[in-house]
Each structure stands twice: as C-alpha cells, then as structure tokens.
C-alpha angles and dihedrals in degrees: 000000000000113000122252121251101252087046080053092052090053093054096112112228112244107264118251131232120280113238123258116239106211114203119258112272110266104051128314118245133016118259115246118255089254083059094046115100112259118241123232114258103191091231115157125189110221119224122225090267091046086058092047091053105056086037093057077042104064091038090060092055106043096069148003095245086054085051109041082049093053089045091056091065098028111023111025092172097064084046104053094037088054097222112168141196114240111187112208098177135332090292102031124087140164147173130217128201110205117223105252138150092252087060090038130093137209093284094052096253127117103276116251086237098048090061092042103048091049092044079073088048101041091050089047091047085052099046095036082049093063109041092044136226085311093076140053125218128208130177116244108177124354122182120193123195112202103206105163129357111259126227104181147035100320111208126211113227104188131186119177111224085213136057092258091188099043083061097044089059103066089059095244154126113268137136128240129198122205125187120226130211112196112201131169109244124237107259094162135060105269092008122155135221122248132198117241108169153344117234133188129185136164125206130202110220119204118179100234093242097060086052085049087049094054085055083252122148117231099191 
C-alpha cells in the first residue's frame, strides 16, 4: 500500500555528515603555561663563601676602622701606608695619606712612589666604595704628574668623569675613569694648600657573577 502525500512529507531525509573543523594552520591550540618554555630568571644561589665574602665587602666600605682591618690581610700596602677614605657629602669624597716615616724618603719629603702607588688605591677605594661587594674592581692605566715635592699629609681629591652608579646598575662590564687632585694638606694656622700632583686612573669593573660564570676564581 503506497503512502499518502502528507505521510511522505513527514519521512525524515537521512542526516548528512557534520563538517569536520580543522584546526588553523600552525599549529592548533596554545600550549598551557606549564607547557610554555620558562624564562631565565638570572637567580644564583650563593654559596657560604659568596656570602662571606659580601658580607667582608660591605664591611670594608662603611668605615675606616672595617677597611684598614680588611687591608691588613688583602691589601698590606694600604695598611701599613695608612691612607684613609674622608667622605664631604654624598658625592664628595676624599683620602688622605698621612705623613709618616713608612711614605717618606731619605730628604724628609713623601716619596714619589708612595703618591703614586696610593693614587691607584685611593681611586679603587673610591670606585669599589661606590658599586658595592657585588663587583670587583682592577686598574687598567694610571698617569701620575709630579709637579712639586710634598712634605706633609697629601689628600686625594677624586671626580669620576662618568655616572659610576648609573653603570653599575645594568649589571654589567664597563670601565670607569676618575681624575685625582693631589694637594698637601694644611697642617699649620693660615696655611695654604699646595698642589703636589695630577693623577688619572681607569678601572674595569666585572660583577662577580659574570666572573663565576666564565669559571673564573674571585679570591
């Protein structure tokens, strides 16, 4: 028995296929962030002598007793020629060598390597002072001009001709030049300062982890 028309109409058609979504060229999905890569965060851990060793760092640059204690066992030189840091202002800073036999020579005057020699020191102490334990410091070129003998306490008057702590702050090697006065310092009433010397040294300044990095050893 054939089927009426309106039972026709209410066959239903055979469903066709969904399509298929393929998934965008390049790839499909993101990853997850656990499958993202990790960026490198540049964290060290420090070891026990690291920490010694800021630590001994910092000491050596608050105050003159810290540092004349850390010269006795590093730098005997500085120890035994008494050269000492004198802070002005927050950008000022000064050293003074005292006049004493061990910087003196034969004629009673302060020996032309003894100004010259702690021109080096007094120019590191300044610059070591400012970046910090973090970083090490190494003299690359120092000049010296002799322009009249000294007999008495010669003072350091240093300027940088670069923004030290501006450097120091990228965390990275770079050198730095800083420009000495050397003046005998007034040891009488109505005295008057007299110009001993010019001195100009550059540093190169490494942060102590790049040096770990390049399998180099710091102390």
């Amino acid at each position: 028995m054939l089927p009426t028309a309106s039972e026709a109409e209410t066959v239903a058609a055979p469903a066709e296929p969904a399509d298929v979504v393929s998934p965008p060229d390049g790839g499909g999905e993101e990853p997850s962030s656990r499958e993202q890569p990790r960026r490198a965060t540049g964290h060290h851990k420090r070891s026990f002598m690291d920490r010694v060793d800021a630590y001994v760092s910092r000491l050596s640059t608050r105050n003159n007793f810290f540092h004349r204690l850390a010269s006795l066992i590093w730098l005997p030189y500085a120890f035994h020629s008494g050269i000492r840091m004198k802070r002005l202002d927050r950008k000022t800073f000064t050293a003074v060598l005292p006049f004493r036999r061990f910087n003196r020579n034969w004629y009673n005057a302060m020996a032309g390597a003894a100004l010259l020699g702690n021109a080096e020191v007094a120019g590191g102490m300044y610059v070591f002072g400012v970046v910090g334990g973090d970083f090490t410091v190494v003299c690359k070129n120092l000049e010296y001009r002799f322009l009249r003998p000294c007999f008495g306490p010669a003072v350091y008057r240093i300027n940088p001709r670069e923004d030290i702590e501006a450097l120091a702050a990228k965390r990275e090697e770079f050198d730095v030049t800083v420009d000495m006065d050397v003046v005998q310092s007034i040891t009488k009433p109505g005295g008057k300062e007299r110009r001993v010397g010019r001195a100009t040294a550059t540093f190169h300044v490494t942060p102590k982890l790049h040096q770990k990095s390049k399998g180099r050893r710091i102390r």
